[in-house]
Structure formats: C-alpha cells, structure tokens
C-alpha positions as CSV (number, residue, x, y, z in Angstrom):
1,X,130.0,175.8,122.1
2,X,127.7,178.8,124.1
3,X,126.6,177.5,127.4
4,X,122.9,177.2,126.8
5,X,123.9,174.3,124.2
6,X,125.4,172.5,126.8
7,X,123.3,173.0,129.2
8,X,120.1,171.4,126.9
9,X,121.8,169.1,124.3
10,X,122.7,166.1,124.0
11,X,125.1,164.3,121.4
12,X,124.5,161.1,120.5
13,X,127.8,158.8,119.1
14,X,126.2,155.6,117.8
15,X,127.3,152.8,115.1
16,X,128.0,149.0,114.2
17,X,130.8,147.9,116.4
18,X,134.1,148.5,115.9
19,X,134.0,151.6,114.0
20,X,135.5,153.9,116.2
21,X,132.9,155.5,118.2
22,X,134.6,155.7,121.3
23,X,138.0,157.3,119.6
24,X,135.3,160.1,118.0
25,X,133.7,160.6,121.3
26,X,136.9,161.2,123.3
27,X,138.3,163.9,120.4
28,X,134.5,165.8,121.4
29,X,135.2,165.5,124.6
30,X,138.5,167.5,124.6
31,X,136.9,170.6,122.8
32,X,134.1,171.0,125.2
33,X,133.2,170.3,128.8
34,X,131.5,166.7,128.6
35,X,130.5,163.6,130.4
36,X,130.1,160.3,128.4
37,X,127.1,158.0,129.1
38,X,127.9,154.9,127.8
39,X,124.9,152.9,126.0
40,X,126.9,149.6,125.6
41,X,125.3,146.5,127.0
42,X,127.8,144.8,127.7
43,X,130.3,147.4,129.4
44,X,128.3,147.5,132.0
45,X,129.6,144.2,133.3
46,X,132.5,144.3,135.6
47,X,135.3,141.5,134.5
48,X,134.7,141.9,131.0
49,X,137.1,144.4,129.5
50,X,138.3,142.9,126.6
51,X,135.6,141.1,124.9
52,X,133.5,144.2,125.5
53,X,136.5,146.6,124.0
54,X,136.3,148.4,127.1
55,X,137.5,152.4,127.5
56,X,140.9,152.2,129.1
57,X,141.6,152.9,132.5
58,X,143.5,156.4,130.7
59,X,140.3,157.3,128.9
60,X,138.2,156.8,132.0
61,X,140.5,159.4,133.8
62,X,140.3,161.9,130.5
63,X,136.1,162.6,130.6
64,X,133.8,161.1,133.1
65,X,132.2,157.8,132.0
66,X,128.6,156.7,133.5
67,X,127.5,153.2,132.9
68,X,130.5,150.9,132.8
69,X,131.3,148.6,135.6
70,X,128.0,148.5,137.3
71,X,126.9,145.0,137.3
72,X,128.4,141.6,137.7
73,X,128.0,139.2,135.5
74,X,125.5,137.3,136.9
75,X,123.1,140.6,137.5
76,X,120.5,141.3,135.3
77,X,120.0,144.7,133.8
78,X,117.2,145.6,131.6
79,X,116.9,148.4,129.1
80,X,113.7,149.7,131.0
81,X,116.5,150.4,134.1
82,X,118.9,151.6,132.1
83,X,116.7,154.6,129.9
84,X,115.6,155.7,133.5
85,X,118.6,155.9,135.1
86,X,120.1,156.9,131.6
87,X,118.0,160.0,131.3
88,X,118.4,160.8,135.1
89,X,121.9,160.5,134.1
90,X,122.0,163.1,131.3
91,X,119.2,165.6,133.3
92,X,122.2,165.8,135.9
93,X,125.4,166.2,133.3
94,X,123.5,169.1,131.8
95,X,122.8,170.5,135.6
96,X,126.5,170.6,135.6
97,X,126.4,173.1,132.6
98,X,128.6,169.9,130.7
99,X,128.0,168.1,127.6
100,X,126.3,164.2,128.0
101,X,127.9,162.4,125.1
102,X,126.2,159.1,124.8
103,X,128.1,156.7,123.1
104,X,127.3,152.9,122.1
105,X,125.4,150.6,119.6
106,X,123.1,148.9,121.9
107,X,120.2,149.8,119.6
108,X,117.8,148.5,122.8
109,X,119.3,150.7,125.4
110,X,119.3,153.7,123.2
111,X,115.9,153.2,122.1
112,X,115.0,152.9,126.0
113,X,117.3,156.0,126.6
114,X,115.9,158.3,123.9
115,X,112.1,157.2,122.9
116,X,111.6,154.8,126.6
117,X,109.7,152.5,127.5
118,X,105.6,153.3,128.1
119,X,105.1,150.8,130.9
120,X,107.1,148.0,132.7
121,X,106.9,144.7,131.3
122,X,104.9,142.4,133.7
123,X,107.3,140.0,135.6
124,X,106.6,136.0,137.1
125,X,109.6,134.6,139.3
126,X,108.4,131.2,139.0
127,X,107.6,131.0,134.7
128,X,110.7,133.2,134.4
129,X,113.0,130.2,136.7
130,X,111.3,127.2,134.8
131,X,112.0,129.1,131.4
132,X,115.7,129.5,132.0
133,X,115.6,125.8,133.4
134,X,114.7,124.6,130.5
135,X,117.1,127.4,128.2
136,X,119.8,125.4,130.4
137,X,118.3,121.7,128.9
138,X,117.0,122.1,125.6
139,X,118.7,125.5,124.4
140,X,117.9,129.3,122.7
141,X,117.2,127.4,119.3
142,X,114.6,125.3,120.7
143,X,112.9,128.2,123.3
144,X,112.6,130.5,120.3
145,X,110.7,127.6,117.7
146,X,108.2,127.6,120.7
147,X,108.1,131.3,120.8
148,X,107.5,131.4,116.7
149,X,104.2,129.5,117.7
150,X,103.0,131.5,120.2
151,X,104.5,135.0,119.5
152,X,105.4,134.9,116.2
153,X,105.8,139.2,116.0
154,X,108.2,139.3,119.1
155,X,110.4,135.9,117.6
156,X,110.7,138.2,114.5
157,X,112.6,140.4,116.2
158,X,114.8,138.6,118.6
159,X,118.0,136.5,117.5
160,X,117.9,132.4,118.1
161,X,121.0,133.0,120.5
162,X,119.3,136.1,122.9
163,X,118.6,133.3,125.1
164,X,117.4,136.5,128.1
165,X,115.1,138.5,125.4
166,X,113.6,134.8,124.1
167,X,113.1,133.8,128.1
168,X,111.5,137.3,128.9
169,X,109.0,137.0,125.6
170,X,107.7,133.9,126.5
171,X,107.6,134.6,130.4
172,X,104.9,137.4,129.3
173,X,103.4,135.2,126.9
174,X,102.8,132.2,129.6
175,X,102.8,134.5,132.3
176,X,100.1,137.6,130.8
177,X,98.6,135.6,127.5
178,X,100.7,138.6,126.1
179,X,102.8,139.4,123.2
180,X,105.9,141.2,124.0
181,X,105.3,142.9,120.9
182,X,102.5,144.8,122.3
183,X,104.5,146.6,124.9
184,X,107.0,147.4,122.3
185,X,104.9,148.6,120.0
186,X,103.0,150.8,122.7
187,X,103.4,154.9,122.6
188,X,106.0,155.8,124.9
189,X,107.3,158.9,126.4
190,X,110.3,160.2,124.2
191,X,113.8,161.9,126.2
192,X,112.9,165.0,128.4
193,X,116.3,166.7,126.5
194,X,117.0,167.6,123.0
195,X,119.1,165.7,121.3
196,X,120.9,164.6,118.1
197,X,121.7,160.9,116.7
198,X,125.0,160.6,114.4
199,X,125.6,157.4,113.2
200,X,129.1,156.1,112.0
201,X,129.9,154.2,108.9
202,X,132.4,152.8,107.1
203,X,132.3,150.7,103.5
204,X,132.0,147.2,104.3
205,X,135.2,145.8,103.0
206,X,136.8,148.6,105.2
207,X,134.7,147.7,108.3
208,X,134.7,144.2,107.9
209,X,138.7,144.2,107.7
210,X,138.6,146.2,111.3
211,X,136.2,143.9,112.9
212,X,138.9,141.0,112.0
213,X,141.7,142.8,113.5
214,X,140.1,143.9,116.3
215,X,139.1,140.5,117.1
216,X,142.9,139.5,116.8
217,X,143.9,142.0,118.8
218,X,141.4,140.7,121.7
219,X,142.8,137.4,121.6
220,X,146.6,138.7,121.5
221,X,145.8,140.9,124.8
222,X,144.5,137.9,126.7
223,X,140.8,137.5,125.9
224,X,141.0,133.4,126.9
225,X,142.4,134.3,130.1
226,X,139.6,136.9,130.7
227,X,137.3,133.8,130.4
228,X,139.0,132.0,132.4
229,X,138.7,134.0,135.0
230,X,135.3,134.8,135.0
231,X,135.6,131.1,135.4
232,X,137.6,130.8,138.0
233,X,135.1,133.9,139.6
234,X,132.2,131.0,139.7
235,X,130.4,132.8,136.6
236,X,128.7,130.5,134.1
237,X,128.8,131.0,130.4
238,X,125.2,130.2,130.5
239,X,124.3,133.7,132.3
240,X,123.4,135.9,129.7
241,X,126.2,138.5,130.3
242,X,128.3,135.8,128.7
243,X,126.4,135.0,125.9
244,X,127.9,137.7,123.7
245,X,129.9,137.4,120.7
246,X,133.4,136.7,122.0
247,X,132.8,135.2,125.4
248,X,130.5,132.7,123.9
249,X,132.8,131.2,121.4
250,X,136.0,131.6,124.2
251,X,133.9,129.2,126.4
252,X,133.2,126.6,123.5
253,X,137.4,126.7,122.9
254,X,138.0,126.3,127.0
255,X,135.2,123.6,126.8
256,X,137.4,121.5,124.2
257,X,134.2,122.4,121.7
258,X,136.1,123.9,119.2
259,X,140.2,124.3,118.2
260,X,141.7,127.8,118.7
261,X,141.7,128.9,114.7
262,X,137.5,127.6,114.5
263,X,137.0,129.9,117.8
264,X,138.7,133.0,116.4
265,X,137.3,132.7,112.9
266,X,133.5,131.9,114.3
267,X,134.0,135.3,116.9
268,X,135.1,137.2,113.7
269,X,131.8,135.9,111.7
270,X,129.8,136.7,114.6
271,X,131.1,140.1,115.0
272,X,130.5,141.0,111.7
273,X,126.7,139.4,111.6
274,X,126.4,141.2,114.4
275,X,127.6,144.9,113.3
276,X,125.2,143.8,109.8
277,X,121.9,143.5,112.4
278,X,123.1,146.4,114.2
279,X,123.2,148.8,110.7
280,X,119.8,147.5,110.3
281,X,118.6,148.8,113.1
282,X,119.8,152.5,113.2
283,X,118.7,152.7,109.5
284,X,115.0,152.5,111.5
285,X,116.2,155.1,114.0
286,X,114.6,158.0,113.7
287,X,116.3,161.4,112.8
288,X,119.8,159.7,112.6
289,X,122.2,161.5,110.5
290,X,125.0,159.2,109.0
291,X,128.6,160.2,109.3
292,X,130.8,158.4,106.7
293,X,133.8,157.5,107.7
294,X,137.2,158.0,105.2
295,X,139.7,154.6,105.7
296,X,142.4,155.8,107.9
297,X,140.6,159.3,109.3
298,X,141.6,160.7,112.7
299,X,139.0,160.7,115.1
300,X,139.5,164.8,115.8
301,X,138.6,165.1,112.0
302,X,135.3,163.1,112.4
303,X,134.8,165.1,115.3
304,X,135.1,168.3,114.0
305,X,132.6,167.0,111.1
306,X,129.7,166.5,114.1
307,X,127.4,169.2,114.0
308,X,126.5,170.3,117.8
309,X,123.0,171.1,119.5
C-alpha cells in the first residue's frame, strides 16, 4: 500500500456476527501499518468480554484497538457520540500516516460513523426516567404496542426487546410531539474520509452452524460466571448494556427462569435472528461490496481478497 492510501482511506470490515470479521481484520493489519476502530456496541462495555466475543488481550497488543472498554455497564452511549468521536478517531489514525480499519456489525454505529447523524435528538430527563420506570414495570413488549400507536414508522424499525431505542422514541414522541423517524430520515453530513464497506458472508447452513458453536464455546469459557459477576459488581440486567443476546438469557438461567439446555438453545436462536436482522440491514448499506466467505478459509486469504483504497 503507497502512503497517500493510508493516509486518506479507510477500510471498513463489517458482517452478521460471528463470521470472522475480527480474524480478517487482524490478517489486514499485519500487511500494512493500521489502527482498528471498533464499531461493536457492545465491546465498548467493560466486564463483558465473553458474551461480546471480545479481541483478546494478545490481539489488543498486535494493532491498536479504539473503542473497546470505554463504558461501564450502566453508562449510556449513543451512536450520535460514538460517529463523532468515531470520525475524530479515524481523522487522527490517518494523521499518523496508518490505516483505520473499522471493524463491527453495529449497523447503527456505523451508519453514525460513516453517513452521521444531521442534528442531536432532543433530550427530557424527567419523560426519559418515568419511561424507563415503567420499561422496569410493564416491559419492552408493552412500551413498544404504545409506541406502534403513536409512532408507528420509528416501532417499524426497532426490535420489541431494544428496551433503550423504544424508551428514547417515545421520550421524543411525549417529550417533542415528534417522530424519531424524522431525525432519522433527515439529510445528514456523510464521513469527512474516503472510505470502502466489505461486507462478509457465509451460506447460512455454514453460518448458522458457527453461531451454535460459538455460543458453546462462550458458555464452556465461563460466560455464567461473567454474569455473575457483573452481578456481584451491582449491575442490573435491566440496564440496557445487558439486554443483549447472551447476557439476557444468562440472567433468566441465574434467575431460576429457565434450565441450563432452554438458556443455551434460546442464546443460539437469538444469535442467529439476530445475525438474519443484521444481513438485512447491510443489504440497505450503501456501496457495500460482499465478500463471500469459502467454509474453512484462512482469514490472510480473505484478506488478501479485500481490495484497498
């Protein structure tokens, strides 16, 4: 790669989890000067490591990693903060004369990162408290029938269970006689860097087969006892860190909900709806270019298949 590549490109790594975007992202990184900006929700969280399939402490020491371990739990970060300090972010890797490898399948942060946000969503402390009061009593289920009334565009595009994206929708709703879908759908500024999108695929079958394992090999490496002790660290599963596939069903298993086979089997359902909604949402991405994936292929080999700025 010539330096002026480096110094104004991006790469962008994206895909439904567990198909090996992080592996793919490390073999880049070994053939050219980079920095990886990680555009994973839920590695931003300290304490979660498992459930969030975490980079290893090795493979934080290999490339420089931006955006893991930045929050607590019990924080909330938006995807309006993280595509500001995101871009900031890249502007400064490039500064460096490095590559910013930006890795994740957070479809939200990356659509914050690389197309942003227009203007900040307005914001009421007091709607926002009773609203995740009443999350607490009635449930997401329930908070998202009321925002199908009222909002029916922005409940379209929110999952029954994002108990913090249902909560924010209706605290603009009651709190601006707004629909969240407005500020989504406004004109926004796009990335001040060029950049490219490669999206990673496998067959289903293939994927879904990965996905299981994966989720096996969580539980095997102590994903309970990461729960409990985020417990034991006075976090709630209700904060929405810990409403994510994994953690969600742990809790449910530690709360006597559900047996030990029902909780790995529903994490392994969720995972794969989940990686479904994802590969719905980068077929809407703009300018992404789909890498298929051969069963068993080494991550160099993918890498060297990534065309670069």
């Amino acid at each position: 790669m010539n330096h002026a590549s480096q110094k104004f490109g991006a790469v962008v790594i994206t895909g439904p989890t567990a198909v090996g975007k992080t592996d793919v992202a490390l073999a880049l990184a070994e053939s050219v000067p980079s920095e990886i900006v990680s555009a994973d929700s839920r590695q931003i969280y300290r304490f979660m490591d498992i459930g969030t399939a975490k980079p290893t402490a090795e493979q934080l020491r290999f490339v420089p990693h931006h955006f893991i371990d930045i929050c607590n739990p019990d924080e909330v970060y938006s995807a309006g903060e993280y595509g500001r300090a995101a871009r900031e972010c890249v502007l400064q890797i490039q500064q460096r004369e490095k590559l910013p490898i930006i890795v994740g399948g957070s479809g939200l942060y990356l659509r914050a990162l690389l197309e942003g946000f227009s203007e900040p969503l307005p914001s009421n402390r007091a709607v926002q408290e009773e609203l995740k009061k009443r999350a607490g009593q009635e449930g997401s289920i329930a908070l998202h029938a009321e925002l199908a009334r009222v909002d029916p565009l922005s409940a379209q595009r929110l999952h029954p269970n994002d108990v913090h994206r249902i909560v924010r929708a209706l605290e603009v709703f009651y709190a601006e006689h707004a629909s969240m879908h407005k500020f989504w759908e406004t004109p926004s500024t796009p990335a001040p860097f060029a950049y490219r999108v490669y999206c990673l695929h496998l067959e289903r079958r293939v994927l879904y087969e990965r996905i299981n394992r994966r989720v096996e090999k969580m539980l095997a490496a102590g994903l309970v006892e990461e729960c409990r002790g985020l417990l034991a660290r006075g976090f709630k599963p209700q904060h929405n860190a810990l409403q994510t596939v994994g953690y969600r069903e742990v809790f449910s298993y530690l709360s006597g909900e559900i047996d030990e086979l029902a909780m790995q089997e529903l994490i392994q359902r969720h995972t794969r709806q989940y990686a479904k909604r994802q590969l719905t949402w980068f077929r809407k991405m703009a300018g992404c270019e789909w890498i298929g994936l051969n069963e068993g292929e080494e991550a160099r080999a993918v890498a060297a298949r990534i065309g670069i700025l």
